[in-house]
C-alpha positions as CSV (number, residue, x, y, z in Angstrom):
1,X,13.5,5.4,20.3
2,X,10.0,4.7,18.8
3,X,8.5,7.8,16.5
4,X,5.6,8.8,18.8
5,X,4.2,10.7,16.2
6,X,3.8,7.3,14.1
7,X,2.7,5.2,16.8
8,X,0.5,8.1,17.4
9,X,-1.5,7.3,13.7
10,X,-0.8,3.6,14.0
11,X,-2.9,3.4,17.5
12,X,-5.8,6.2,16.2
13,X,-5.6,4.2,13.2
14,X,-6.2,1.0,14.8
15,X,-9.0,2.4,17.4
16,X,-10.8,3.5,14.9
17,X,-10.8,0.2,12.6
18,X,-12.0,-1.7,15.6
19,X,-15.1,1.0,16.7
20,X,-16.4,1.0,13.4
21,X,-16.0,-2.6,13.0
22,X,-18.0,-2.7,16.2
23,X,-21.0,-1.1,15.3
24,X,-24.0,-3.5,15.2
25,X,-27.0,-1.8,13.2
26,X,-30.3,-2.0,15.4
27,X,-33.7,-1.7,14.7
28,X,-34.3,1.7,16.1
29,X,-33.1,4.7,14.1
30,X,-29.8,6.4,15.7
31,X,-28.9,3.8,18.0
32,X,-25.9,1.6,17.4
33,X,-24.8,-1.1,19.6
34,X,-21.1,-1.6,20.2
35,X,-19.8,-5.5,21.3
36,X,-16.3,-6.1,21.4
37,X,-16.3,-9.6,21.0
38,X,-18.4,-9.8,17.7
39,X,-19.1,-7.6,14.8
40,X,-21.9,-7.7,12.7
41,X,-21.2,-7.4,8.7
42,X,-24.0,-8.5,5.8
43,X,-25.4,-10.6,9.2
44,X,-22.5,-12.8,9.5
45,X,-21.0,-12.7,12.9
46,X,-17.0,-12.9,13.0
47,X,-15.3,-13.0,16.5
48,X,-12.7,-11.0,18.1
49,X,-9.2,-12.4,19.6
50,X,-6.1,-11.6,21.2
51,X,-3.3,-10.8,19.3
52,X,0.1,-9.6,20.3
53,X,1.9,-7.2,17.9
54,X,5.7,-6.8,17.8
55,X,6.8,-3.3,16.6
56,X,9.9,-3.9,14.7
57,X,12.7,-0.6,15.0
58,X,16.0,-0.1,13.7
59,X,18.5,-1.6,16.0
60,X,21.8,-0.7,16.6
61,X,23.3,-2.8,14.0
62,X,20.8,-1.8,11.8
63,X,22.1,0.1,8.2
64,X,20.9,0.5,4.5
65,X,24.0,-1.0,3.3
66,X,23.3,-4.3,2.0
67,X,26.8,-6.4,3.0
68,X,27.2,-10.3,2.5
69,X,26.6,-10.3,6.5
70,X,23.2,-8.2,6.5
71,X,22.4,-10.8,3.5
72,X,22.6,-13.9,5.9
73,X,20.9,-11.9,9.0
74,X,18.0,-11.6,6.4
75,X,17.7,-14.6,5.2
76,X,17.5,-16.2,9.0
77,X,15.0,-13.6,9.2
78,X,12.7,-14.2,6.5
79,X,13.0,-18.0,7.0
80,X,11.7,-17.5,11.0
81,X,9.1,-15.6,9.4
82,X,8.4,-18.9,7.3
83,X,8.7,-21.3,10.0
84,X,6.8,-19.4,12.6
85,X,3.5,-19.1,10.0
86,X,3.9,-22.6,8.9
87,X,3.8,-23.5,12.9
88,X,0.2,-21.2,13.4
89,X,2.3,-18.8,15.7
90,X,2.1,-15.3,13.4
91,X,-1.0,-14.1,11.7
92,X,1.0,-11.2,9.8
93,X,4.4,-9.5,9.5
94,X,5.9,-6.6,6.8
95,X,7.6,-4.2,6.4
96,X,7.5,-0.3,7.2
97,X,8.8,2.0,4.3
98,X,9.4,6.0,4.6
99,X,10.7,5.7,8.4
100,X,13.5,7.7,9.0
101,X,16.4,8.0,11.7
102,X,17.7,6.3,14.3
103,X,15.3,3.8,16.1
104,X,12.8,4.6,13.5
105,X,9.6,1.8,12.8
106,X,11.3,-1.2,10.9
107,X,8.2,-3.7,11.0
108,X,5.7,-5.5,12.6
109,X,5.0,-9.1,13.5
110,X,1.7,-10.2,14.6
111,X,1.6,-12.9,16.7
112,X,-1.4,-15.7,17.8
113,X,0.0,-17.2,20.4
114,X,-1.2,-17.8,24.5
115,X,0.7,-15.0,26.2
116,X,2.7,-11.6,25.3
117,X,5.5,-13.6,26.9
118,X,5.3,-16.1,24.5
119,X,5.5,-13.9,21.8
120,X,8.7,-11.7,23.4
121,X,10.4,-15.1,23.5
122,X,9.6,-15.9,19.7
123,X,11.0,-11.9,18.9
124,X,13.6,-12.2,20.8
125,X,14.7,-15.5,18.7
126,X,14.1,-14.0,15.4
127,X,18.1,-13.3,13.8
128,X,17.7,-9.7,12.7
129,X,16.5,-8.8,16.4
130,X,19.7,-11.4,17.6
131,X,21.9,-9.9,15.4
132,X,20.7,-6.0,16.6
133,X,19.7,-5.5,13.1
134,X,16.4,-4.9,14.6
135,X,15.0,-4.3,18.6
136,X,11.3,-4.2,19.2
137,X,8.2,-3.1,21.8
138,X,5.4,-5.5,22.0
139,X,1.5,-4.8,22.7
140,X,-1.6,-6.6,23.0
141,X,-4.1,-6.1,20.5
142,X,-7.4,-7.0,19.8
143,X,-8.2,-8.0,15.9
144,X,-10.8,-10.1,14.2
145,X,-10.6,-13.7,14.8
146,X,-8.2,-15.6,12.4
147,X,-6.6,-13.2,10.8
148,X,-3.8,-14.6,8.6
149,X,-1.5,-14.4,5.8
């Protein structure tokens, strides 16, 4: 089960990013104008675009103990992690540290791909989520346009 409580910050957090980012200064004092598709910074337009992030939780295979086997599911991991940047399908992942308990926030991948589909297929190939190390939610989300590593 997802914390609620630090989804909660992670969405408020993430709302308000993207409404201040949206603000576009006007000529008239104590007007802003809001565009989701561009914001305005130093006069230099940068675009908006679909993103799909994949929230990461402890699985039920999932444990601090660092075994030979949890080695190997880690290293599949991190090199899917590799593979899928080097291919232009994920703008980001990382970790999550001070989560607690049993389906508690793990990570996150961000994904720039065509469909949320698409992007549940790539999780669900990813060896820490095959080896229930790791299961996962996915949600659209709207970033700036080319976010990257």
């Amino acid at each position: 089960m997802i914390n609620l409580s630090i989804l909660k910050k992670l969405v408020l957090a993430a709302i308000l990013v993207f409404s201040v980012s949206c603000i576009e200064k006007v000529d008239t004092p104590g007007q802003v104008k809001l565009d989701s598709t561009k914001v305005e910074v130093e006069d230099a337009p940068t675009e908006m675009a679909e993103y799909f992030v994949v929230l990461l939780k402890r699985g039920p295979k999932w444990t601090a103990e660092m075994t030979p086997e949890i080695e190997k599911v880690l290293e599949g991991h991190f090199a899917n992690i590799k593979k899928l940047t080097k291919e232009g399908k994920l703008a980001v992942a990382g970790p999550f540290f001070g989560q607690e308990g049993e389906g508690a926030l793990a990570g996150l991948f961000i994904f720039k791909v065509d469909s949320i589909e698409e992007a549940i297929r790539l999780a669900e190939q990813d060896p820490g989520v095959q080896a229930g190390r790791f299961t996962f939610e996915a949600i659209t989300w709207y970033g700036p346009k080319g976010l990257t590593y």
